[in-house]
N, C-alpha and C positions, 0 to 999 in steps of 0.2 A: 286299602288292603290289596294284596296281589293276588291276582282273579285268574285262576285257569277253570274256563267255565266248561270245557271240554271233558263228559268221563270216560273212560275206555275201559272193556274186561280187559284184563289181558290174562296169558296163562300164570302169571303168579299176582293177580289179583286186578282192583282197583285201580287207575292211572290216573290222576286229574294232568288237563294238559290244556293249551292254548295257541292261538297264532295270532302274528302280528306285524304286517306291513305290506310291502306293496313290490314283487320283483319275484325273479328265478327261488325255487325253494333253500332254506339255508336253516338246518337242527342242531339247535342246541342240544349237548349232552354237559350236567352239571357233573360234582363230583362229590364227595362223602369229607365233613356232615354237613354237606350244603342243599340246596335243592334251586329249580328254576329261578327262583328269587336270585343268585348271584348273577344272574345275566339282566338284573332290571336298570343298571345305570348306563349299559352300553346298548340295549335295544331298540331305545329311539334311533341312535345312529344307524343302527345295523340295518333297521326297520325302513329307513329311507329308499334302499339298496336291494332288501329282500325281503321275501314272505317270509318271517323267522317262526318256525315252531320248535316248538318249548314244552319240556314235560317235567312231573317230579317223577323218577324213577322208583318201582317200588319199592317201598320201608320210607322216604321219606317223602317231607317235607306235607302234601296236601292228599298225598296218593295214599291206598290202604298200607298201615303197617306191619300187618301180618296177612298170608295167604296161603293159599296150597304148597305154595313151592320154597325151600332156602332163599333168600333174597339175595344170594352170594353175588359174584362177578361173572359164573356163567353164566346163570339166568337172566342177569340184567343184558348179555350180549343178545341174547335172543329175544328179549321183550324189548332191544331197541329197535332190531327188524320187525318184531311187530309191529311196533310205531310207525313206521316206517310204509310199513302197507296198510293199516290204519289211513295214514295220511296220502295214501296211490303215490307213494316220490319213488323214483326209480335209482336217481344217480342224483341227490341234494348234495349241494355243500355241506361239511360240517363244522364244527368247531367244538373241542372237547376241550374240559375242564377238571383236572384231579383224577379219578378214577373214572371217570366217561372216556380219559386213553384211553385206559384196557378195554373198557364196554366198547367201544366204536372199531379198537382193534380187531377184536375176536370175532363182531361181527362182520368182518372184511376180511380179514384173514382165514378166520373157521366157518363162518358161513356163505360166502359168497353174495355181501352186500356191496355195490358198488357206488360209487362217491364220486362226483364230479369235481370238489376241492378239498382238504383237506387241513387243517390247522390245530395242532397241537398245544396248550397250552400249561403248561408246568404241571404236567402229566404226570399218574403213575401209569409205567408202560414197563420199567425194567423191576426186576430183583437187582439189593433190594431194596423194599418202599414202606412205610410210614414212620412216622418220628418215634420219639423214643417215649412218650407217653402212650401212644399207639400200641407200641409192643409190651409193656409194660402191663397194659389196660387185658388184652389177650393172655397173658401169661394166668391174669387173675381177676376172671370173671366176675367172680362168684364174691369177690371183696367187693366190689362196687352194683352189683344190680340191684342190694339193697338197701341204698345207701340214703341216707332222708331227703325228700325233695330240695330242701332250701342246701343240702352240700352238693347233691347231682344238679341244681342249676350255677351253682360257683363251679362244680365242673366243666359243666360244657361252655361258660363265660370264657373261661383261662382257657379250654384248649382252642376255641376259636381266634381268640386272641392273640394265642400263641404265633398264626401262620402270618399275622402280621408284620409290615413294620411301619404302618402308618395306622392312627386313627379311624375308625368308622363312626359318619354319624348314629346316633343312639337309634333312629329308628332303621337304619339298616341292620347293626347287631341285634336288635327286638326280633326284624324277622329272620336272621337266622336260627337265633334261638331257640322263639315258639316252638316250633316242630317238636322238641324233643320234653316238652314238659308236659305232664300228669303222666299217668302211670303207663299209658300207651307210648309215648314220648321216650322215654324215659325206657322203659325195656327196648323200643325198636333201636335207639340208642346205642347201648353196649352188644346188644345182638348183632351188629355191625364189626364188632371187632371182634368178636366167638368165629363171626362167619369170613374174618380174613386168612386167605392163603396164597401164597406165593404160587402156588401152583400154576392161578390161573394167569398167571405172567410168564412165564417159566412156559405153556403152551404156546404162547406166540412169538416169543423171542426167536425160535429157529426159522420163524415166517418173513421176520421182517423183509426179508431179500425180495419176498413175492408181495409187497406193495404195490397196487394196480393203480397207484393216482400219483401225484409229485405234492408232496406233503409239504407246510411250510411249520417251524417248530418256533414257536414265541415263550420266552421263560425270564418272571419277573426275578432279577437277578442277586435278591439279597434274598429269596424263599427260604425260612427257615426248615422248611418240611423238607423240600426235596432240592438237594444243591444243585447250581447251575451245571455241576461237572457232568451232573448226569442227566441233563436235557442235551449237554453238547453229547453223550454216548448217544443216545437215542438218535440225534440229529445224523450222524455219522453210519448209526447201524440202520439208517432207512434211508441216508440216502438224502438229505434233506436241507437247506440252511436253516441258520438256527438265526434270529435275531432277540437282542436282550433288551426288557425291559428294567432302564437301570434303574435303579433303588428299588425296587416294588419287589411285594413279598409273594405269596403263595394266591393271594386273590386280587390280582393288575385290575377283573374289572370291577370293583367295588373300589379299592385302595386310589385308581386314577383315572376314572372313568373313559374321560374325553380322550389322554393320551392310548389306553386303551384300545379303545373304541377305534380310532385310526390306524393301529397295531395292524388288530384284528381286518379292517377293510383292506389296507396296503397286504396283506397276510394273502387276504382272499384272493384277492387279484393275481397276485404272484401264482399261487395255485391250481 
């Protein structure tokens, strides 16, 4: 089972979190509907290299699913500073995954978190962003949060599915999936797409010019979710190179670990 035996308050709830290895600190930010779990096949590597910490952000995966606060994308920018001084890191490397862009954005750009390296991978960072089940899903709530358990888990099967273009073994898509089934699961779920807005992209786009670190932009290049054109905008609107990983879909480090995994280190180092 994946173990974040760490719990934290934070101001929108619950955290469970963890660390793991041995070097300069280096935080993982997962992305939506994934949780810490997508970093477990590149962490050995990573872990050689660095103290990687790792958390589920709240709403998913281990962490509380509901709390005080929206669980939206601005909150997660600031509950990742708290993490952040939770863990006394002043200037960690990062590496974002999916919607941990924005979250790691906003927290560098709108709050003055600073970052020693930076790595981007097949981010949402611009408008606009999610697939077309995604906006589909938002448009009509209220047809899907009652929907019977056994169709809401062929739900989130196909849309996890979707970001692929390779296989995952059965016990890697088990833990993606868990997270979102019984009735907790399963509301934090589509509560996630109620609570998307462009907006909060939309506030840091006119920042990217004031990026305080040399960012490196990694994006598996057949992503159904989010096309390559628009990890090279990003690349371009921050300032940054971009390298592709070819064939690989929306999750490089589950889809190809090891190649991955080297990505990500040659990434670091650049940075």
């Amino acid at each position: 089972m994946w173990s974040l035996p760490e719990i934290y308050e934070t101001s929108a709830g619950r955290v469970a979190a963890a660390r793991y290895g041995d070097g300069p600190p280096l935080v993982l930010a997962h992305g939506w509907p994934w949780s810490s779990y997508a970093w477990s096949r590149v962490l050995p590597a990573l872990a050689r290299h660095y103290t990687c910490h790792y958390y589920d952000m709240p709403g998913f995966g281990q962490s509380a699913k509901t709390g005080p606060r929206p669980m939206s994308l601005d909150t997660q920018g600031e509950v990742f500073g708290e993490m952040l001084d939770h863990w006394g890191l002043d200037a960690p490397a990062i590496i974002a995954h999916d919607f941990g862009g924005a979250v790691t954005l906003r927290a560098h750009l709108l709050h003055g978190r600073d970052y020693g390296a930076y790595v981007l991978m097949n981010v949402v960072a611009m408008r606009p962003w999610g697939s077309d089940f995604f906006a589909h899903v938002g448009r009509h709530i209220d047809a899907f949060t009652g929907v019977p358990p056994h169709i809401h888990a062929a739900i989130v099967c196909a849309y996890i599915q979707g970001a692929l273009t390779r296989d995952l073994p059965d016990d890697d898509l088990e833990a993606l999936e868990v997270p979102w089934r019984g009735a907790e699961g399963q509301a934090a779920f589509y509560a996630q797409f109620a609570l998307a807005d462009e907006r909060y992209t939309a506030e840091i786009e006119p920042e990217f010019p004031n990026l305080r670190i040399a960012a490196q932009v990694l994006w598996g290049s057949a992503d159904p979710w989010i096309p390559l054109a628009r990890g090279q905008a990003l690349a371009q609107a921050i300032g940054a190179p971009l390298t592709e990983l070819s064939g690989l879909g929306h999750l490089p480090q589950l889809e190809d670990p090891a190649r991955t995994a080297d990505a990500l280190l040659n990434a670091l180092e650049a940075a």
